[in-house]
C-alpha positions in Angstrom: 15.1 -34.0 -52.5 17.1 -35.9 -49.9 16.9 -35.4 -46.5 20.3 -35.8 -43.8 18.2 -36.7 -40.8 15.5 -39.4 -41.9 15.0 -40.7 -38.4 13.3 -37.2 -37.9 10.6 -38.0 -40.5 9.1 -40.4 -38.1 7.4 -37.8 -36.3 5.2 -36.5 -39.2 2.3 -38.1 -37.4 2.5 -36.0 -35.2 1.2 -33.3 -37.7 -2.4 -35.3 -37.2 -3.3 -34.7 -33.7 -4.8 -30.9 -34.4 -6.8 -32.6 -36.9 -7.9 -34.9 -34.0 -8.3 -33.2 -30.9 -11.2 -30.4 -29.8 -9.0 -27.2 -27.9 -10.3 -24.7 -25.7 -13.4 -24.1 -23.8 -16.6 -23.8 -25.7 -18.2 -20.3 -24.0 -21.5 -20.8 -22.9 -24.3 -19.8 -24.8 -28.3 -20.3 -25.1 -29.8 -23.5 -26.3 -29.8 -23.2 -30.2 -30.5 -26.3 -31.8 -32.9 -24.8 -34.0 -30.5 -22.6 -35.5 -29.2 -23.2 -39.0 -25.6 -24.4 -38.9 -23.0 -22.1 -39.2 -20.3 -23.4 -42.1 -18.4 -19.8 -42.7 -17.7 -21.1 -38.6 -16.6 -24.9 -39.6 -14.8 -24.3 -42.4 -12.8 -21.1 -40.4 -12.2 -24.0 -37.5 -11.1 -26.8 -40.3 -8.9 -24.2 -41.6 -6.9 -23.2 -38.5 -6.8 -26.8 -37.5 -5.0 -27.1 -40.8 -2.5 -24.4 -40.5 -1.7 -25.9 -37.2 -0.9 -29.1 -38.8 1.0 -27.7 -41.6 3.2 -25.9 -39.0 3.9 -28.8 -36.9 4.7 -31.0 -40.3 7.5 -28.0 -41.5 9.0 -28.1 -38.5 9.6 -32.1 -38.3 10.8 -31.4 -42.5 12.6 -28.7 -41.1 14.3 -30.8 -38.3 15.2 -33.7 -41.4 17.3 -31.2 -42.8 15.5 -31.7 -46.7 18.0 -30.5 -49.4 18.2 -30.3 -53.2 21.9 -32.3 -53.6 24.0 -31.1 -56.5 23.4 -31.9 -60.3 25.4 -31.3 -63.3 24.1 -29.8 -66.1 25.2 -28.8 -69.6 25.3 -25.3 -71.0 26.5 -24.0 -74.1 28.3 -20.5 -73.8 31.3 -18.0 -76.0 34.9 -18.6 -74.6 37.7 -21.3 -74.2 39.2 -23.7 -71.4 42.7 -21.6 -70.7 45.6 -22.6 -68.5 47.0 -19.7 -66.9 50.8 -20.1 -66.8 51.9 -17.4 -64.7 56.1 -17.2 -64.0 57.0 -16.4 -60.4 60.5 -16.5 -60.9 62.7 -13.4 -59.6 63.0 -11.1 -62.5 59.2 -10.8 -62.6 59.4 -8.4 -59.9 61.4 -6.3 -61.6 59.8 -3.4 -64.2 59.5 -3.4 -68.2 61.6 -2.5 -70.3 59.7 0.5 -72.1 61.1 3.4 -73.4 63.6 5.2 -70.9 61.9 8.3 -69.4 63.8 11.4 -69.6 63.2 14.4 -67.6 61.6 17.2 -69.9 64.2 19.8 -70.1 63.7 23.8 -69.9 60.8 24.4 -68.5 57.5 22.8 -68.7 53.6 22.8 -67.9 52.2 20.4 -65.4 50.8 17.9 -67.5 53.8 17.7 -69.5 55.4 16.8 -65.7 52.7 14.7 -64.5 53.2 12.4 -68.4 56.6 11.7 -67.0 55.9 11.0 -63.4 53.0 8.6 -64.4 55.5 6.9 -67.5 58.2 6.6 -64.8 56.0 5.0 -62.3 54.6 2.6 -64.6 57.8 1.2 -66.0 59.0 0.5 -62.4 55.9 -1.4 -62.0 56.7 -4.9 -61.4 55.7 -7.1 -64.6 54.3 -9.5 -62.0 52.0 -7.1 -60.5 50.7 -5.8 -63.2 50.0 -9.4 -65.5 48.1 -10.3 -62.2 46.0 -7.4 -62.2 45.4 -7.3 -66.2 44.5 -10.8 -66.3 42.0 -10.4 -63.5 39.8 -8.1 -65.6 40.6 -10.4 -68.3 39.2 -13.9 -66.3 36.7 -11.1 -65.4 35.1 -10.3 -68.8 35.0 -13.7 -69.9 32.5 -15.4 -67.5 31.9 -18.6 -69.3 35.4 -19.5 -69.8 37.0 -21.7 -67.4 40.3 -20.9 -66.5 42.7 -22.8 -64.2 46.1 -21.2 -62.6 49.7 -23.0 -62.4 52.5 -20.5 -61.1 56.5 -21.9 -61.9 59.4 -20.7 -61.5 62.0 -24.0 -60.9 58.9 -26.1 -60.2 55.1 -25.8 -61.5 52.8 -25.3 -58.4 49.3 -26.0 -59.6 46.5 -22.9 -57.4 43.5 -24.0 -59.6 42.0 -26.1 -61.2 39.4 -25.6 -64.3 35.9 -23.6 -63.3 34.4 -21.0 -64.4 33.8 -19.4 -60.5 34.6 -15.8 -60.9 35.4 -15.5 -57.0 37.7 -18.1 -57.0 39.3 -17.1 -60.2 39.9 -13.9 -58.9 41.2 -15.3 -55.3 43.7 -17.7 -57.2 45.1 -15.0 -59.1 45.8 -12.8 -56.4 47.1 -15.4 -54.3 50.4 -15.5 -56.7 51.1 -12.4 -55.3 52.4 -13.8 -51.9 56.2 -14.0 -51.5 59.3 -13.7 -54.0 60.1 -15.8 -56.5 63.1 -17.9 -57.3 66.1 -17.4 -59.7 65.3 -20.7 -61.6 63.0 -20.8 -64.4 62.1 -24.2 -66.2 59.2 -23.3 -68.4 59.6 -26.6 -70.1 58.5 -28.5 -67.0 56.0 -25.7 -66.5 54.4 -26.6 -70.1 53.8 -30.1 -69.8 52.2 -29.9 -66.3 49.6 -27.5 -68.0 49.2 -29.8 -70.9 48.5 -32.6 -68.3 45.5 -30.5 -67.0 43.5 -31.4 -70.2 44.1 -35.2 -69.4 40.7 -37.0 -69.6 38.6 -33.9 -70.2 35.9 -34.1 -73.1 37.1 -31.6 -76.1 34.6 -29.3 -76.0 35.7 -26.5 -77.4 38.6 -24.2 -77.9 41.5 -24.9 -75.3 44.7 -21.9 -74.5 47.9 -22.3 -72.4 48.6 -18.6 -72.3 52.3 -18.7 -70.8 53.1 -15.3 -68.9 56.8 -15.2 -68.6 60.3 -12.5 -69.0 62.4 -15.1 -70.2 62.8 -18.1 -72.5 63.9 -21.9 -71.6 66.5 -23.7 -73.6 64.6 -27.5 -73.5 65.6 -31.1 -73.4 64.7 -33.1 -76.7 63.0 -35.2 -74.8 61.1 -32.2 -73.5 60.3 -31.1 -76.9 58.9 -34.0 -78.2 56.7 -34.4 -74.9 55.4 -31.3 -75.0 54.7 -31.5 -78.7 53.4 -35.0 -78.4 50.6 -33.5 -75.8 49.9 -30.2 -77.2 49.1 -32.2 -80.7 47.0 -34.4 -78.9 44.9 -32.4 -76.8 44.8 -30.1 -79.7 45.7 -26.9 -77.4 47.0 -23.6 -78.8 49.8 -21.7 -77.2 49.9 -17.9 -76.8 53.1 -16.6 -75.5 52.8 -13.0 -73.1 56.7 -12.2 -73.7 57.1 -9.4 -71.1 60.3 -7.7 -72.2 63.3 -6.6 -69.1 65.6 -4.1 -69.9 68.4 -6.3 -70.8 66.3 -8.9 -72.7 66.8 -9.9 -76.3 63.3 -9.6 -77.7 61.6 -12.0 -79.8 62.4 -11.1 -83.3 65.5 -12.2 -85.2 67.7 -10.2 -86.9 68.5 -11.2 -90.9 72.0 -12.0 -90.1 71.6 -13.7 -87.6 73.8 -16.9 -87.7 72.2 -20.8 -86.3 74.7 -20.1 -83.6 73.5 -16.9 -82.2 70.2 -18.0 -82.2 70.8 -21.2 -80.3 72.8 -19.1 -77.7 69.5 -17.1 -76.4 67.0 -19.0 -75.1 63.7 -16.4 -76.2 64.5 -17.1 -79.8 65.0 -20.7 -78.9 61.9 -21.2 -77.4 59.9 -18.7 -79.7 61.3 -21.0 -82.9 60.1 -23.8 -80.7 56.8 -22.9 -80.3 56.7 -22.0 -84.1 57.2 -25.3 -84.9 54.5 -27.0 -83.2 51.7 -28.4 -85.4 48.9 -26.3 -83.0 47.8 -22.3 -83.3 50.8 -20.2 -81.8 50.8 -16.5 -81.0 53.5 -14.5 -79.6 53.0 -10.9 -78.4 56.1 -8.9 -77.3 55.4 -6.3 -74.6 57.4 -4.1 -72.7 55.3 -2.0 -70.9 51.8 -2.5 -69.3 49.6 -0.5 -72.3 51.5 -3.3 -74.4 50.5 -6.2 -72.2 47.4 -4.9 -72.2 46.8 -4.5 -76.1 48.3 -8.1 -76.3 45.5 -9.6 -73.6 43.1 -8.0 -75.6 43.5 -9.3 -78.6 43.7 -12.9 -77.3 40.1 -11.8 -75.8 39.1 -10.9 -79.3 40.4 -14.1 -80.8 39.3 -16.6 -78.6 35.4 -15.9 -78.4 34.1 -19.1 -79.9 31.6 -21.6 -78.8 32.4 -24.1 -75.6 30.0 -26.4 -74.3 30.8 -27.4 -70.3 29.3 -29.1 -67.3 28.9 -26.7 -64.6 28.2 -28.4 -61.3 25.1 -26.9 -59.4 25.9 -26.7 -56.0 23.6 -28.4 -53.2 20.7 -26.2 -51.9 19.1 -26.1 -48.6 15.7 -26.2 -48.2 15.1 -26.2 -44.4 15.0 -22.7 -44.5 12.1 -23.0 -46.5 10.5 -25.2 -43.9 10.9 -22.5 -40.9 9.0 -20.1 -43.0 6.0 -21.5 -44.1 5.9 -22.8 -40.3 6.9 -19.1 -39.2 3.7 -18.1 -41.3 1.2 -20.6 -40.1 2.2 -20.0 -36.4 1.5 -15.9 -36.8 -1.7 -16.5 -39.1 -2.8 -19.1 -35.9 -1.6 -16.2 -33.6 -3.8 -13.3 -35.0 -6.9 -15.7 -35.3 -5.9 -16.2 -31.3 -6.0 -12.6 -30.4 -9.7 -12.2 -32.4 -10.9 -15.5 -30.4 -14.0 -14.0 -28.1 -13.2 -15.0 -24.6 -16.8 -14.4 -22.8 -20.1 -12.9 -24.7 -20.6 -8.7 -24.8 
């Protein structure tokens, strides 16, 4: 315990004087030396002279400002350290792909109706919006993994760094919300700046970069072998939310498909990438938000191992403490006050 205001502590002496000094007017009584002393008496007048004291010293402890500072302490928990790598680029506000919904011809029931209305709606649903909102309850259901936030789009912008503070977490993620994104995309940039948040952190467990992005990255050679280089040596595994547009590619390559044509669109170009690195990569296709969903899931299922962290215990203040045991002393001194006889019946 540690106290901001020591120069206050100087007045505990103070604390002494109803230890030390008779108060009130004795009533006047008949001459009884011969009666046996009272103690039930002394020991109720030693005892209110004590709560008096102990009142006076929480108040100067209360004016010191006492408080536990913060401590680190280990814990052991189920999860990983994950970088989310959110894009912010443009085409994230625009909707999935899906499958085209099609008015039901003839007639129909309402439910059949209300399918399509709710399908339609959901495929114009921003892939933005809803990876922010999935990965909330995913940060949410995993409260002992610490997550930290970049958003990119031609630049990494880190929001957050690694904790395990669900408030936060959730704060961060929404804030990636505010304002449009950019045309530019360079996810290689984005990649090594989340690679660099595991810079002189202890490997304590399992450690994710899960990138959320619509679009691939043709990348430098040099840019390759950096991002390689660091993602072999902070031993991190990549998993890849592909959120499919309606004019995108997809991720899978067709058997005929010549060195050429695969070079010439950058999602097979970074898929193969990624492929190619000597760390744990997943890649999950989606093109709608159950899909998205399904795919956040199973990273939940396969990441779920031990991780031992430092969480930081933040500083606690005990002066209110202080005022309440002094609070207490003063009402306990105030009822014996109002049962004090005044003259004799």
């Amino acid at each position: 315990m540690t106290f901001a205001n020591v120069w206050a502590l100087w007045l505990l002496p103070l604390a002494v004087l109803p230890l030390i000094v008779r108060g009130g007017e004795p009533l006047r009584n008949a001459w009884i030396t011969f009666a046996p002393p009272d103690a039930a008496s002394v020991a109720l007048g030693w005892a209110l002279r004590a709560l008096a004291a102990i009142a006076l010293a929480s108040l100067v402890l209360a004016v010191a400002d006492p408080h536990r500072p913060e401590y680190t302490v280990e814990r052991v928990g189920r999860g990983a350290e994950i970088v989310l790598l959110l894009d912010r680029s443009r085409s994230m506000d625009q909707g999935f792909a899906g499958v085209v919904a099609r008015a039901p011809g003839g007639p129909v029931s309402g439910p059949e109706l209300l399918d399509f209305y709710v399908n339609l709606r959901r495929l114009r649903e921003p892939k933005g919006q809803v990876a922010r909102q999935l990965l909330a309850e995913f940060a949410a259901k995993r409260e002992q993994d610490r997550f930290a936030l970049i958003v990119f789009s031609a630049l990494p912008i880190p929001v957050l760094g690694f904790t395990h503070k669900q408030e936060v977490i959730q704060a961060a993620i929404a804030a990636g919300n505010v304002g449009r994104g950019l045309s530019e995309t360079n996810i290689g940039l984005a990649l090594e700046r989340a690679l660099a948040m595991y810079e002189d952190r202890p490997y304590t467990g399992s450690r994710i970069v899960m990138l959320v992005s619509d679009g691939g990255d043709r990348l430098d050679p040099d840019v390759r072998e950096r991002v390689a280089a660091a993602a072999r040596k902070q031993r991190v595994a990549i998993y890849w939310l592909y959120l499919r547009s309606g004019n995108s590619p997809g991720l899978k390559e067709a058997p005929g498909d010549s060195p050429a044509a695969v070079e010439s669109v950058p999602e097979l170009m970074l898929n193969r990438f990624f492929a190619s690195l000597e760390t744990p990569y997943r890649a999950y296709e989606a093109g709608s938000s159950e899909a998205l969903q399904r795919a956040i899931a199973d990273v939940d299922r396969l990441e779920n191992l031990p991780i031992a962290y430092l969480d930081l215990v933040p500083q606690r203040d005990l002066a209110p403490w202080c005022h309440g045991l002094a609070l207490a002393c003063a009402l306990l001194l105030l009822g014996a006050n109002l049962k004090e006889l005044r003259r004799w019946a």
